[in-house]
C-alpha positions in Angstrom: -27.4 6.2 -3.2 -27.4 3.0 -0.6 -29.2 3.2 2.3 -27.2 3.3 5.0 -29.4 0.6 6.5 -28.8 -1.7 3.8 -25.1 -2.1 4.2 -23.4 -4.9 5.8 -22.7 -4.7 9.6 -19.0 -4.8 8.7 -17.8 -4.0 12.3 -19.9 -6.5 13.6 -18.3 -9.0 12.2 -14.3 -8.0 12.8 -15.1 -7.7 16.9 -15.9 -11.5 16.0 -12.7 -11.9 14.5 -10.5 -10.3 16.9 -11.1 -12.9 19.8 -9.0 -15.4 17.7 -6.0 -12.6 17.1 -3.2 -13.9 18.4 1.1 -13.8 17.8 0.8 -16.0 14.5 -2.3 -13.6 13.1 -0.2 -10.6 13.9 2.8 -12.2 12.4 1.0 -13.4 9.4 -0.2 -9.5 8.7 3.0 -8.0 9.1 4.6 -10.6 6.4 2.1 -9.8 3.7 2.6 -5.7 4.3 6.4 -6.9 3.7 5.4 -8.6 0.7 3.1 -6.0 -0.9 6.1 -3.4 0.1 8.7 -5.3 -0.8 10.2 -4.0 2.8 11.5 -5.0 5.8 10.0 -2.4 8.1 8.4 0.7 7.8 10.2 2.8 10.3 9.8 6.7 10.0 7.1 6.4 7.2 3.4 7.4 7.7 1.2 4.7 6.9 -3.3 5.4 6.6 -5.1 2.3 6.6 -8.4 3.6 4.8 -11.2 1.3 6.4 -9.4 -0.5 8.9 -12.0 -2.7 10.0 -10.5 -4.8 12.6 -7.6 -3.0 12.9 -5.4 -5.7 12.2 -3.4 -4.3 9.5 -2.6 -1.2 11.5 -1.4 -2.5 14.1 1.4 -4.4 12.1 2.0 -1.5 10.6 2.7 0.1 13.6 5.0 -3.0 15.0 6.9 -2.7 11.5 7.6 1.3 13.1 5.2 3.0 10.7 3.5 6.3 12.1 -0.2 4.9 11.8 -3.7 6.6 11.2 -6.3 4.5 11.0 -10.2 5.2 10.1 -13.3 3.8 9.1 -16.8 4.5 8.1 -18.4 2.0 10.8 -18.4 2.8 14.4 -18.0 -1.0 15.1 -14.5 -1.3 13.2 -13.4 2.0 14.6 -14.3 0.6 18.1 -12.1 -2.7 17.3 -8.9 -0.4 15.9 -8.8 1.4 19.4 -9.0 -1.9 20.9 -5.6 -2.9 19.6 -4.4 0.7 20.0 -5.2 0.3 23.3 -2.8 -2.4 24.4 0.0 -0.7 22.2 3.3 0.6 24.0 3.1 3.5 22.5 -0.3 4.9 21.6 0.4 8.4 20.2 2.0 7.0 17.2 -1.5 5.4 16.2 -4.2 8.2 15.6 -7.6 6.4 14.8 -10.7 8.3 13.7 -14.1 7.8 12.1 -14.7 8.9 8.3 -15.5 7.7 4.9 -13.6 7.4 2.1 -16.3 9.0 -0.2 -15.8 12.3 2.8 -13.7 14.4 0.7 -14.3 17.3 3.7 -12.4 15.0 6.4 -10.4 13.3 3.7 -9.2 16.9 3.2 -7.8 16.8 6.9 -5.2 13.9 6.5 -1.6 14.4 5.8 -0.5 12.4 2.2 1.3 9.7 3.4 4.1 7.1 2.1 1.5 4.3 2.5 -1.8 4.4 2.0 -3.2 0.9 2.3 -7.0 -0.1 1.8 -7.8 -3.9 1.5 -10.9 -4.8 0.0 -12.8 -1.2 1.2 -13.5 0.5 -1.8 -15.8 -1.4 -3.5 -17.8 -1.9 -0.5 -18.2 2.1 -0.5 -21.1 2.1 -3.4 -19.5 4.8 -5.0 -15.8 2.7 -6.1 -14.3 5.3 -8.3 -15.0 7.9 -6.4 -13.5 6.3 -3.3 -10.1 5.7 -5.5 -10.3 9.1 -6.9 -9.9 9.9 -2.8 -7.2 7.7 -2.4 -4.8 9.2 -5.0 -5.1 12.2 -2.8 -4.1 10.8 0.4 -0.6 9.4 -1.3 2.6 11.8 -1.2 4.9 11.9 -4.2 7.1 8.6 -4.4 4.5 7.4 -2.0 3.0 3.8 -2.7 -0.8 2.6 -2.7 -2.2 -0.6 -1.9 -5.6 -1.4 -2.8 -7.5 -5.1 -3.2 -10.3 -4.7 -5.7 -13.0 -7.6 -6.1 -12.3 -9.1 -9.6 -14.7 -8.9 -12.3 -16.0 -12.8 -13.0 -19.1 -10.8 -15.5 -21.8 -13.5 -15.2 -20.1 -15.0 -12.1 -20.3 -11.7 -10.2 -23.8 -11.0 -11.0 -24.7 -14.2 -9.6 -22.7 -13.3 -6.5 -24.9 -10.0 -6.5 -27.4 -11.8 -6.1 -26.0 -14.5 -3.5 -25.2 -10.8 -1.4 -28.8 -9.6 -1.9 -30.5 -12.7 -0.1 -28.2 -12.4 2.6 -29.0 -8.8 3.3 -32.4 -9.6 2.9 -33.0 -12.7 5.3 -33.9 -12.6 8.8 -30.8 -12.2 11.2 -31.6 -15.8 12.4 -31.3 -17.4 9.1 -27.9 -15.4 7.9 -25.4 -18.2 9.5 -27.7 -20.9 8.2 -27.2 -19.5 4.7 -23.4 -18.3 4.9 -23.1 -22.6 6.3 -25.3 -23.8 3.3 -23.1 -21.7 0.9 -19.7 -22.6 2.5 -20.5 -26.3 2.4 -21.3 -26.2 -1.3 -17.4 -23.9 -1.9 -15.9 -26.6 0.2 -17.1 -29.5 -1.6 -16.5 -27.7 -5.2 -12.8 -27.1 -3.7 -12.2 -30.7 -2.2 -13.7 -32.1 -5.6 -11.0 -29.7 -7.4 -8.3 -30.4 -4.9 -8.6 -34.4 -5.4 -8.3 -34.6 -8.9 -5.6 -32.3 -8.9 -3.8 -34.8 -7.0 -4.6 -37.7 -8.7 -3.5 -36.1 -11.9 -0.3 -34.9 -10.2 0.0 -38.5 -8.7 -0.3 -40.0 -12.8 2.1 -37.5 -13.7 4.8 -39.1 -11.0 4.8 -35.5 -9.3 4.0 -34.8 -6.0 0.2 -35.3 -5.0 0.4 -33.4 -2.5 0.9 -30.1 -3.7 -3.0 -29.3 -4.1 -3.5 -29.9 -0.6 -0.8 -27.6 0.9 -1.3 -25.0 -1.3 -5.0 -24.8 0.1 -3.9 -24.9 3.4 -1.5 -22.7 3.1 -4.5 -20.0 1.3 -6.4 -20.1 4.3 -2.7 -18.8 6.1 -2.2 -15.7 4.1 -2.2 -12.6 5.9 -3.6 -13.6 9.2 -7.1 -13.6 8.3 -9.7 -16.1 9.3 -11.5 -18.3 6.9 -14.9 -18.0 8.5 -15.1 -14.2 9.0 -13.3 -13.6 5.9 -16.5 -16.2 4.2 -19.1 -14.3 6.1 -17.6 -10.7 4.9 -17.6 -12.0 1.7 -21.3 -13.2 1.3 -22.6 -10.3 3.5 -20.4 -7.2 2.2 -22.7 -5.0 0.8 -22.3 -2.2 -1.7 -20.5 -4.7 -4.0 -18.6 -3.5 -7.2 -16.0 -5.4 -9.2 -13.7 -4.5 -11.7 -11.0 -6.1 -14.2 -7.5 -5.6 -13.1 -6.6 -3.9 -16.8 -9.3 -1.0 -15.5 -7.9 -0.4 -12.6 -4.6 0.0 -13.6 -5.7 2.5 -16.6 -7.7 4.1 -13.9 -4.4 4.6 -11.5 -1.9 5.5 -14.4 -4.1 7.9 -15.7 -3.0 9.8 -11.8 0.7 9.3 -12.5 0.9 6.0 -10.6 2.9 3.0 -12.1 2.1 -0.5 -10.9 4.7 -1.7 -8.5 3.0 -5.2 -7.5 0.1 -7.0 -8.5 -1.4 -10.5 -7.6 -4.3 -11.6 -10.1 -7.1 -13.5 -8.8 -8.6 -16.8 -10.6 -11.8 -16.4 -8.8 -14.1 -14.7 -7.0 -11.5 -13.2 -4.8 -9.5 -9.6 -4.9 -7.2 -8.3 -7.1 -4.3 -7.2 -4.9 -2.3 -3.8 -6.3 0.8 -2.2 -4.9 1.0 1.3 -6.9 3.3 4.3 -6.6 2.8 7.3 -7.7 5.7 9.0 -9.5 4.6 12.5 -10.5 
């Protein structure tokens, strides 16, 4: 079991993050939830964000006309949802609550839904199976699941275990300094990555600067924020990973097929659009 001392202030970190929101962040979310839907709104479908943390996601879920119920595990993130569904026209179409997804008793409570949507929670739950075995439950037939799973790197995720461990494990004071020290040495790996790929695009009389905007454009995708993304990234603890062929095995064993899938080439997620068909 993990302590419940020892996990990452998760919360925390998202009432960070949602001074920066503004119109191009909530923009920015609501065209990825098009993209992993493959729709142009959500209008009349019930949507669960499981571990909403900011509340970011469910609140362009509710601007895309999606019925919305929202819940997480940490007080802090629940705290930030109801901020957004604070300044919403209308609230009652956004229920938010507290739970976990490894709660099976207030799982139980929630309708299934058309969407259930859960970006990079599960494997932050210390019990990742489980909390997909959960999921499954919460989707309604011909619903559709979205989940972001860290991908399995083997010797490259254990060292990030350990990267997570010092970071839990150093004085409050110290955590920026190290989150800095580690983004400095990703930056300089990427801009040493990024060059090269331009010269070699620049030799091969295509355009150089390609690398460059495709970065740039990565730091764009759905609205999120580099830094609190980097600091969620060192910091989240539980941490488990898993190769994209397991969890689609995992989620066709339940009678879902894989609508959608983005692969990562890193240390990133594994993004999964499922819907379950029987």
């Amino acid at each position: 079991m993990i302590d419940e001392t020892d996990k990452f202030a998760f919360g925390q970190n998202w009432a960070k993050f949602l001074q920066g929101v503004n119109e191009q962040t909530i923009s920015s979310a609501e065209d990825s939830l098009r993209k992993l839907l493959r729709v142009e709104h959500l209008q009349s479908l019930r949507f669960v964000d499981a571990g909403s943390g900011s509340g970011l996601f469910s609140l362009a879920a509710y601007n895309l006309g999606a019925t919305v119920t929202s819940f997480d595990y940490d007080a802090d993130s629940v705290a930030c949802t109801r901020h957004l569904r604070s300044q919403v026209s209308d609230p009652d179409r956004w229920t938010v609550a507290e739970g976990s997804l490894l709660d099976a008793e207030f799982l139980s409570s929630l309708s299934p839904s058309d969407v259930v949507y859960c970006w990079g929670v599960a494997h932050h739950t210390g019990d990742m199976w489980r909390a997909l075995e959960h999921l499954t439950r919460l989707v309604q037939p011909g619903g559709k699941l979205v989940i972001a799973i860290y991908n399995d790197e083997q010797y490259v995720s254990k060292a990030w275990h350990g990267v997570k461990r010092i970071y839990q494990r150093l004085p409050h004071p110290l955590k920026t300094i190290y989150v800095l020290a580690i983004w400095l040495v990703l930056w300089i790996r990427r801009l040493a990555v990024t060059l090269v790929a331009c010269l070699l695009r620049l030799l091969t009389l295509r355009n150089p600067l390609a690398p460059i905007l495709n970065w740039i454009n990565e730091t764009r995708s759905r609205g999120m924020n580099s830094w609190h993304d980097l600091v969620d990234w060192i910091g989240g603890w539980p941490f488990e990973v898993a190769r994209p062929e397991e969890i689609f095995r995992y989620m066709r064993d339940r009678g879902f097929t894989l609508d959608e899938m983005t692969t990562s080439g890193g240390h990133g997620c594994n993004e999964f659009t499922f819907k379950l068909t029987r």
